[in-house]
VOPABA-693494 format. One line per field, with one value per residue (C-alpha): residue number from 1; x, y negated, z; chain. Coordinates in steps of 0.5 Angstrom, whole numbers. Layout:
N
pos <- (NUM;...)
xx <- (X;...)
yy <- (Y;...)
zz <- (Z;...)
unit <- (A;...)
END
This chain:
555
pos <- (1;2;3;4;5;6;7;8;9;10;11;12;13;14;15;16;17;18;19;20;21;22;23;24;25;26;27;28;29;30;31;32;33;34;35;36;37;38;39;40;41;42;43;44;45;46;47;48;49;50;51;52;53;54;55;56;57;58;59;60;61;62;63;64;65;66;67;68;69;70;71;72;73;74;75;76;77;78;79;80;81;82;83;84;85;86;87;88;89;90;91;92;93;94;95;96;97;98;99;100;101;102;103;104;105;106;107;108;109;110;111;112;113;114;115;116;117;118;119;120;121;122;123;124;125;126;127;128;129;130;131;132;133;134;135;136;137;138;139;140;141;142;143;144;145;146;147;148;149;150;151;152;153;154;155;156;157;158;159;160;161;162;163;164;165;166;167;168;169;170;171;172;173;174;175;176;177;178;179;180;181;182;183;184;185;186;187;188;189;190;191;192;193;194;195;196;197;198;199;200;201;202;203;204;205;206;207;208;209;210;211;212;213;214;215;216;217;218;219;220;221;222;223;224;225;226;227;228;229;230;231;232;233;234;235;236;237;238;239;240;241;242;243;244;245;246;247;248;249;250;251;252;253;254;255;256;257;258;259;260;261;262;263;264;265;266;267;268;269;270;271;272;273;274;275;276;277;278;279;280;281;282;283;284;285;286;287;288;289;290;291;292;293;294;295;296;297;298;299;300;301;302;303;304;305;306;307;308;309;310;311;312;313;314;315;316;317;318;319;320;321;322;323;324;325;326;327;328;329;330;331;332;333;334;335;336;337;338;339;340;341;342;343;344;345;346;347;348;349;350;351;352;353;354;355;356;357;358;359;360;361;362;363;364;365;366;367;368;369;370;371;372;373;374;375;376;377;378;379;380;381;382;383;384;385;386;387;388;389;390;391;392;393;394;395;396;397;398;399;400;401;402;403;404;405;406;407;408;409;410;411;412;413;414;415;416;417;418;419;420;421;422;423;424;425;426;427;428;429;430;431;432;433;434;435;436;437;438;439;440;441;442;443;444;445;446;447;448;449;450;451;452;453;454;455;456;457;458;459;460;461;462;463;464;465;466;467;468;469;470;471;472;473;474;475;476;477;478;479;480;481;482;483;484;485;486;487;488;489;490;491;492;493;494;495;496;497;498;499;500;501;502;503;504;505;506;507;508;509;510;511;512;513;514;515;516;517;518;519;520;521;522;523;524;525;526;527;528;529;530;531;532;533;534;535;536;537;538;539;540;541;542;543;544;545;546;547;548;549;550;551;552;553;554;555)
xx <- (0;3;5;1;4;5;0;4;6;-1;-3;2;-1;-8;-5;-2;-8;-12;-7;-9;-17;-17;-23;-24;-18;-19;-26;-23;-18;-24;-27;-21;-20;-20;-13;-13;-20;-20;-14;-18;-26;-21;-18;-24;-29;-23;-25;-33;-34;-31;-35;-38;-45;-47;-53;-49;-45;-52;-53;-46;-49;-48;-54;-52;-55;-58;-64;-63;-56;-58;-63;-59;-53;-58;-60;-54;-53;-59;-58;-51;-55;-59;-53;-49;-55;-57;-50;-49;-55;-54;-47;-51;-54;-49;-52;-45;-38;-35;-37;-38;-42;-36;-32;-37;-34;-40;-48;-52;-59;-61;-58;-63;-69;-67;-66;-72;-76;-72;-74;-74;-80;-79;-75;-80;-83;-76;-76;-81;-78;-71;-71;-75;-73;-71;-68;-70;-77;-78;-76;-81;-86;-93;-98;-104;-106;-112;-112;-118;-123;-119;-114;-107;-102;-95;-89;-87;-80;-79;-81;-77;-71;-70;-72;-66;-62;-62;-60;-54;-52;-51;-46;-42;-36;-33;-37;-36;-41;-48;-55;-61;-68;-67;-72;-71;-71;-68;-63;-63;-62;-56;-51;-49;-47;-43;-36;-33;-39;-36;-42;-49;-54;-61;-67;-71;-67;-73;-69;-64;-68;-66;-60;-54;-52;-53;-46;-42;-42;-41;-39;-31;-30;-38;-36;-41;-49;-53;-60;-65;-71;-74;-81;-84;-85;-80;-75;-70;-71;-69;-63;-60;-60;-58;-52;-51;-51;-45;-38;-36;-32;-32;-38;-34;-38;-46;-51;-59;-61;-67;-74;-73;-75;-68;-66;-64;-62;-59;-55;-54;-52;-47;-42;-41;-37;-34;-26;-28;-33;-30;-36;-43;-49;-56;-61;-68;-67;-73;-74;-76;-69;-65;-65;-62;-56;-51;-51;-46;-42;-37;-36;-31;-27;-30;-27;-34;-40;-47;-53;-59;-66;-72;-77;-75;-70;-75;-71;-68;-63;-59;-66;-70;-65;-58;-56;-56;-54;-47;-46;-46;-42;-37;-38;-35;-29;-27;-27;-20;-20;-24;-24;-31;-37;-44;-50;-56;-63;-61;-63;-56;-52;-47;-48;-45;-39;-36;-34;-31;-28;-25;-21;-14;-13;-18;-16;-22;-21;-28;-35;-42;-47;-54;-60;-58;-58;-52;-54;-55;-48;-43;-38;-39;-37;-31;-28;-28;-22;-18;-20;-14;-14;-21;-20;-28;-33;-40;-45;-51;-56;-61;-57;-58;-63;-60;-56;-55;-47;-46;-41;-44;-43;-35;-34;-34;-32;-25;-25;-27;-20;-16;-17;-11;-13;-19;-20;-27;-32;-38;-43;-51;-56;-51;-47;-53;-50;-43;-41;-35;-30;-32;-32;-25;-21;-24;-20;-14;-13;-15;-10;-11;-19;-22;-28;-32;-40;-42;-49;-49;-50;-49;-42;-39;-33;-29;-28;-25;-17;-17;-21;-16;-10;-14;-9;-13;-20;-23;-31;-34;-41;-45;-51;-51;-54;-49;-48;-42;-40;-38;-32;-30;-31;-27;-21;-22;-23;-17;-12;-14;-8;-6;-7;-16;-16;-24;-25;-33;-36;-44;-48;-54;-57;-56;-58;-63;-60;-54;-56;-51;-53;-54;-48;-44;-45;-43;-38;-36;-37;-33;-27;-27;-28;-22;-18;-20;-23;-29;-36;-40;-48;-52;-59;-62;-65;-72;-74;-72;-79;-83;-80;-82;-88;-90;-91;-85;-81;-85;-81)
yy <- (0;-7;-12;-18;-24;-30;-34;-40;-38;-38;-44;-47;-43;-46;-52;-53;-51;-56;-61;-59;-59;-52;-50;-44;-41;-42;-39;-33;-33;-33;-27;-23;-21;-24;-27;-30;-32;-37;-42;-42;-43;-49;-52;-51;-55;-61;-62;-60;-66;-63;-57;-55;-53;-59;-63;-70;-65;-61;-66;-66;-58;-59;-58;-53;-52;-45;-47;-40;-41;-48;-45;-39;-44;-48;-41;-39;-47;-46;-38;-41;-47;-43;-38;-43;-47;-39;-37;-44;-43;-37;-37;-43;-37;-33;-28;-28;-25;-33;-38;-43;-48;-50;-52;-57;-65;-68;-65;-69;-66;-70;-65;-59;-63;-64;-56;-55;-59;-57;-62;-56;-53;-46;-46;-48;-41;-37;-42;-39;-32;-32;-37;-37;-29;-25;-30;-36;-35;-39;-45;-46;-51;-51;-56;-57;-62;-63;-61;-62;-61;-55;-54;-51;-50;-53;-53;-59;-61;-67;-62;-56;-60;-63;-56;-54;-60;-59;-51;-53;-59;-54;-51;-56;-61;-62;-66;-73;-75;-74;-76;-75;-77;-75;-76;-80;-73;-69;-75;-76;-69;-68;-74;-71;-64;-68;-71;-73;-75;-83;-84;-84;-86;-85;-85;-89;-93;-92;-86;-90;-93;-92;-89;-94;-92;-84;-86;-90;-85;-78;-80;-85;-84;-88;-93;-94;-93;-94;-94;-95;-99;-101;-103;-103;-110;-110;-107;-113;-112;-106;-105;-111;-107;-101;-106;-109;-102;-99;-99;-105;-107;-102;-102;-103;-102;-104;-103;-103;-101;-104;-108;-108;-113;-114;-121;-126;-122;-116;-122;-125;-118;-115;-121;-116;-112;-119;-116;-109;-110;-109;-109;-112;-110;-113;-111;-114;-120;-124;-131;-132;-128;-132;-137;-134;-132;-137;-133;-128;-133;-130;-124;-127;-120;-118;-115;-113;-117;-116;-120;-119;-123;-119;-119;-125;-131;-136;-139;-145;-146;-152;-157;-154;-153;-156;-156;-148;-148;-151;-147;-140;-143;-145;-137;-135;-140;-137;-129;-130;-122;-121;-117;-116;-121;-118;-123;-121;-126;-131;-138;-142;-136;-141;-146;-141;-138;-144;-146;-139;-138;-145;-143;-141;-136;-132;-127;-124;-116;-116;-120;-119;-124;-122;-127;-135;-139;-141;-148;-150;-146;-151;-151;-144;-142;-147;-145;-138;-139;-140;-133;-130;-124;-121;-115;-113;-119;-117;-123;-123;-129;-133;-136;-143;-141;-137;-142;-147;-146;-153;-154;-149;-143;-146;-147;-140;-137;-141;-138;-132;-133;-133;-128;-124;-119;-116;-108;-109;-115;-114;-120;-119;-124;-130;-128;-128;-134;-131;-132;-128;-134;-133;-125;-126;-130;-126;-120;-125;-127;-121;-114;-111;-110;-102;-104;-109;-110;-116;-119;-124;-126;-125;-121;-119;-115;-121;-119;-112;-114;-118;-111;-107;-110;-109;-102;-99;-101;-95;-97;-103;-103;-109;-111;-116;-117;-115;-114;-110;-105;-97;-99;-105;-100;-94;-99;-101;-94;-92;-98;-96;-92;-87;-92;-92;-84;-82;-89;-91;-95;-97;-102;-102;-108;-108;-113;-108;-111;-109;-101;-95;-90;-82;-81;-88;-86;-79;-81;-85;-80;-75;-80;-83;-76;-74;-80;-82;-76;-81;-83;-87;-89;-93;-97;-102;-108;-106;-101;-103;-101;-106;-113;-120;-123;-130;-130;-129;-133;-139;-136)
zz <- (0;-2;4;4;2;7;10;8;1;0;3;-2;-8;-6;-5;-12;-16;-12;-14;-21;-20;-23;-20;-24;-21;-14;-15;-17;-11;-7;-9;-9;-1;5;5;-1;1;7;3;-4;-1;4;-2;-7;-1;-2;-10;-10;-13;-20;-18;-25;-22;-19;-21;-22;-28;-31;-35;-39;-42;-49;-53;-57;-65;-63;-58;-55;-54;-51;-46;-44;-42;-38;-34;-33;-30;-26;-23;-21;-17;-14;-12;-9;-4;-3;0;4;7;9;12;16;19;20;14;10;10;11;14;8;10;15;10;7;7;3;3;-2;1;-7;-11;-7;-8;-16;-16;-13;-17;-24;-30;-34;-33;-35;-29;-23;-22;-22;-14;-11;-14;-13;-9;-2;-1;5;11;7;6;13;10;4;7;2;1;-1;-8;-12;-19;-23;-17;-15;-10;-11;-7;-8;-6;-1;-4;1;7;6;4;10;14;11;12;19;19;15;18;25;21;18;23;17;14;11;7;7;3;1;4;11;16;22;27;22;22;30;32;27;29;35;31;25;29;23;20;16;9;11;4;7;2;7;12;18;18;22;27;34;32;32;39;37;32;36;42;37;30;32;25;21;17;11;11;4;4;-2;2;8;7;15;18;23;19;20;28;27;23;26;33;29;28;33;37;33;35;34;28;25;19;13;7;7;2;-1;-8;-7;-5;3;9;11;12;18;23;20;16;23;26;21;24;29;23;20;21;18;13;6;2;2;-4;-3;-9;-8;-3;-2;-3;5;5;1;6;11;6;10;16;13;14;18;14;10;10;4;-3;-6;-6;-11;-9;-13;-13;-12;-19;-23;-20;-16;-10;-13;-7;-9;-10;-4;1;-1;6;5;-2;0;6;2;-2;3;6;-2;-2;5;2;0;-2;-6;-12;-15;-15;-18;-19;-22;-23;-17;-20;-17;-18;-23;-18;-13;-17;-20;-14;-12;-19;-18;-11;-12;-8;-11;-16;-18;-22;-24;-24;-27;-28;-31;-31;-33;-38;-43;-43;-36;-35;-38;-31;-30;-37;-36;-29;-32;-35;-28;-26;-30;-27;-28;-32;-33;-34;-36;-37;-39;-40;-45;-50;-55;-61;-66;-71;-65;-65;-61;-56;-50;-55;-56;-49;-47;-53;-51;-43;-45;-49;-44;-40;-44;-39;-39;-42;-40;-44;-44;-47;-48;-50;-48;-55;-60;-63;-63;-71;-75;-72;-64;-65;-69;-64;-58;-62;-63;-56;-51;-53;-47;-50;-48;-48;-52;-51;-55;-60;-65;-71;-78;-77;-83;-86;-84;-77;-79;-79;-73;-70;-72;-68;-61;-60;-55;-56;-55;-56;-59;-59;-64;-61;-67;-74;-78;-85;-86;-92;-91;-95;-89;-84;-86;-88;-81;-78;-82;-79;-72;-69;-63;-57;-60;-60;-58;-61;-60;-65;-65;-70;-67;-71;-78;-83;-87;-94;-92;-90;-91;-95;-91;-95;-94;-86;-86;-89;-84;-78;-81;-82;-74;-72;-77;-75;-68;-66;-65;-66;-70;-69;-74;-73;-77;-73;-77;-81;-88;-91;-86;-90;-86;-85;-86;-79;-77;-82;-79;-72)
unit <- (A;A;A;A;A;A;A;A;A;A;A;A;A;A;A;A;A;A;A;A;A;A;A;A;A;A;A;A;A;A;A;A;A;A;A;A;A;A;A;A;A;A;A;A;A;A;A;A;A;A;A;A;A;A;A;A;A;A;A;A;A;A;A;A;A;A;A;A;A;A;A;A;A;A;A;A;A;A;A;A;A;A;A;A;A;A;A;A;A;A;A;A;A;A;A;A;A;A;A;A;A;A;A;A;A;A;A;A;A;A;A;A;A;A;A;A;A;A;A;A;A;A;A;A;A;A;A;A;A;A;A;A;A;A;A;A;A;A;A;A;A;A;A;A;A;A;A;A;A;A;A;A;A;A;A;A;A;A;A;A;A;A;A;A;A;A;A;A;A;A;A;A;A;A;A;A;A;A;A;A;A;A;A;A;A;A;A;A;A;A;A;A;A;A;A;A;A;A;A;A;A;A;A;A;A;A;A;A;A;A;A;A;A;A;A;A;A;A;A;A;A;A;A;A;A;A;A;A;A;A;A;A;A;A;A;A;A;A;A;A;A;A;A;A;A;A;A;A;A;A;A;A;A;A;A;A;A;A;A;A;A;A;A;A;A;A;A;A;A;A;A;A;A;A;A;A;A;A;A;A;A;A;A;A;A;A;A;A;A;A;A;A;A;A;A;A;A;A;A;A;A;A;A;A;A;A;A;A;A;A;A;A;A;A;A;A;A;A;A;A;A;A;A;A;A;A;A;A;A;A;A;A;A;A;A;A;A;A;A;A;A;A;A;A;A;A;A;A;A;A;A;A;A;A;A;A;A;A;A;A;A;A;A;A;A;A;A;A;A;A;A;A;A;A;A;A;A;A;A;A;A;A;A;A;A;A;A;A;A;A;A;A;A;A;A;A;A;A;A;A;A;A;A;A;A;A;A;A;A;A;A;A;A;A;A;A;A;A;A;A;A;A;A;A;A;A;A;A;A;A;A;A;A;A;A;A;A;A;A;A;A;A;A;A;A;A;A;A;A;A;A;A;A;A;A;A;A;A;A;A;A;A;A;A;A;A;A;A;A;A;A;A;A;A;A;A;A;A;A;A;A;A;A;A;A;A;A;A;A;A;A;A;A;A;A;A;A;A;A;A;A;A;A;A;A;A;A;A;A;A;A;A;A;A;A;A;A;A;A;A;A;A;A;A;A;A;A;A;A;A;A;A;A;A;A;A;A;A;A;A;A;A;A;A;A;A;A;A;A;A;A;A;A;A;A)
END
């Protein structure tokens, strides 16, 4: 009989083939024998996040030209699912060989719920049979839903999800991250078992009621919480005293996805997290919490922020509460670290970060702007210019009427010129009124250009040579009336070097008299995937056959 290798020498194998993410390896260790299993199953619960099975990833499967090919492949996707949530389920119940669940660092209680409730729904009667069998049969909850004036039973995702969490997280010290609608009592019996517990993203944020005092005596190591809304009326009270109730300093990341009653205290009770909080996302803030934005303000730590405005911008701050309005300005300018702002349907929002992009000891890497108007943002656009360090700008805005190539469309083009660093470019709406000349000089002046999103009018061939000497660009997606020619863009197609390799290029609006033929275009896709190994996507801006209107030529 053969001696066994050295625990350290297998250690260190394991080791290296998490260094190179070969999952396929290491799951093929695990199931060779108990020595070699404890190492693989340690390193392969280190890179769950490139597991191949995971939902995140199911809609990578490609659609194959044979439909049965196709759904085979999804099948076996979808058994393979059901076999891992099984076994991990179980080994929380002591039921396997290994204690698997053991070794889980992050738990997205979403993935279960999408895998019981599939989108393909050939899948839907295999849960109950394969599924719900055996020690897990008393977990499937049921509930009764009218149908056509007959009751039917059904399956109560969100119920049985959550009795399975709480028998999973019994089972799991190691965990870091965990996600998903989490009830309040599954949640508040589950935090004195999770030690190592640092992320926290709750569906609902009732869930965290009560519970800040929880985390600061049983998990030293929480440092983030997300939550996609909070709708009750004493929501605001109670997550400032969530806030208030956690180890002090020690919140780094905070964010909301969505419409919630968050506002005045909460803002006031994350200054209770000023020297640590690191980054800051509110989506959905109110009018009536708008106001009270300027209580942040000693929150000054912050490398990441994004502020959007619930439905469409209303609270004009500079005219109905000026005083505010400079006071949030102040808090900004005094965020010296940060690197990434993103604003969206706030109506000051230039008024805001022209100031900051301003500020010289401010060196944005990245800024979104969606929701303003080009002609009402002439200082904005200016000041862009300061922030040379920005290497991904998204704007998009209402921009003059197509035609109105007047000195706002000038003044960004100009900026955005000298931003020589940016990979990332991506301009919609704001750039209709972008002709030929902007697209080229933009070309001529930002080399380090990957990606590149842009609008505009009337772009033609012209704009090929100037394109071709962007070395890395990798997609270029012309949300613009473009006239070109299959010979102009095969020339350019065939210009572009190594440094464009899986090259991406989209017209998504050209001008129907300048239409390319089925052949032209396939013509054009063999050549990108030849050269480039890249894509090409074409659409007119309307079908060809539906001509003009007097009506909308008098638009």
């Amino acid at each position: 009989m053969a001696a066994a290798l050295p625990d350290d020498l297998l250690h260190m194998v394991c080791g290296q083939l998490w260094e190179q993410r070969d999952f396929d390896t290491l799951y093929h260790c695990a199931l060779t024998g108990k020595q070699l299993a404890i190492p693989a199953l340690a390193s392969i619960y280190r890179m769950h996040d490139v597991a191949p099975i995971t939902s995140a990833r199911n809609d990578e499967i490609e659609i194959s030209a044979d439909e049965k090919t196709s759904m085979r492949r999804r099948a076996q996707v979808f058994e393979k699912r059901v076999s891992m949530w099984k076994t991990m389920i179980l080994s929380s119940m002591g039921k396997t060989l290994f204690p698997y669940s053991k070794y889980i660092r992050t738990l997205r209680v979403q993935d279960l719920e999408d895998l019981l409730e599939p989108q393909d729904p050939s899948f839907r009667d295999k849960i109950g049979r394969t599924f719900f069998t055996g020690d897990l049969a008393k977990f499937e909850v049921v509930r009764t839903v009218a149908i056509q004036k007959r009751n039917h039973l059904r399956l109560d995702i969100e119920a049985t999800a959550n009795r399975i969490t709480e028998v999973i997280i019994r089972q799991t010290p190691m965990l870091e991250e965990l996600s998903g609608n989490i009830w309040h009592d599954v949640l508040s019996n589950s935090i004195p078992k999770l030690p190592n517990l640092q992320h926290l993203n709750v569906f609902k944020g009732e869930a965290l009621e009560g519970t800040g005092n929880i985390f600061r005596v049983h998990c030293p190591l929480f440092k983030s919480v997300k939550f996609y809304g909070w709708q009750t009326a004493d929501a605001d009270q109670h997550f400032a005293t969530f806030l208030n109730d956690l180890r002090p300093q020690s919140l780094e990341s905070f964010e909301i996805f969505s419409t919630s009653q968050i506002g005045a205290e909460s803002f006031l009770a994350l200054n209770c997290h000023s020297e640590s909080l690191t980054e800051l996302k509110l989506i959905g803030i109110k009018a009536v919490a708008m106001s009270a934005l300027s209580m942040l303000k000693g929150c000054t730590k912050l490398t990441s922020l994004f502020l959007a405005e619930n439905g469409v911008a209303t609270q004009d701050l500079e005219k109905r509460h000026h005083d505010i309005f400079l006071e949030i300005i102040a808090w900004l300018c005094e965020c010296k670290g940060l690197k990434s702002i993103s604003m969206d349907k706030m109506f000051n929002a230039p008024g805001l970060l022209t100031p900051v992009l301003l500020e010289n000891n401010i060196k944005l890497t990245r800024l979104e702007l969606e929701g303003y108007q080009m002609w009402d943002s002439r200082d904005f656009h200016q000041a862009l210019s300061h922030q040379t360090s920005l290497q991904s700008l998204w704007l998009k805005g209402e921009s003059n009427e197509v035609g109105q190539n007047g000195p706002d469309v000038d003044i960004l083009v100009e900026s955005l010129s000298k931003l020589e660093n940016l990979t990332d470019l991506r301009l919609r709406d704001i750039s209709d009124a972008f002709l030929d000349k902007h697209l080229c000089q933009l070309a001529k002046s930002l080399p380090r250009l990957e990606t590149w999103w842009t609008s505009g009018w009337g772009i033609t061939d012209a704009i090929w040579t100037d394109m071709a000497s962007l070395r890395v660009l990798r997609r270029l997606e012309l949300s613009a009336v473009t006239r070109f020619t299959a010979d102009g863009i095969i020339d350019f197609i065939s210009s572009l070097g190594p440094g464009n390799h899986g090259f991406v290029l989209s017209i998504m609006m050209g001008d129907p008299d300048y239409d390319l033929t089925e052949w032209e275009q396939h013509t054009i896709r063999e050549s990108i995937a030849a050269e480039l190994n890249g894509r090409f996507d074409f659409t007119l801006i309307r079908d060809p056959g539906e001509g003009y209107s007097d009506e909308e030529d008098s638009d």
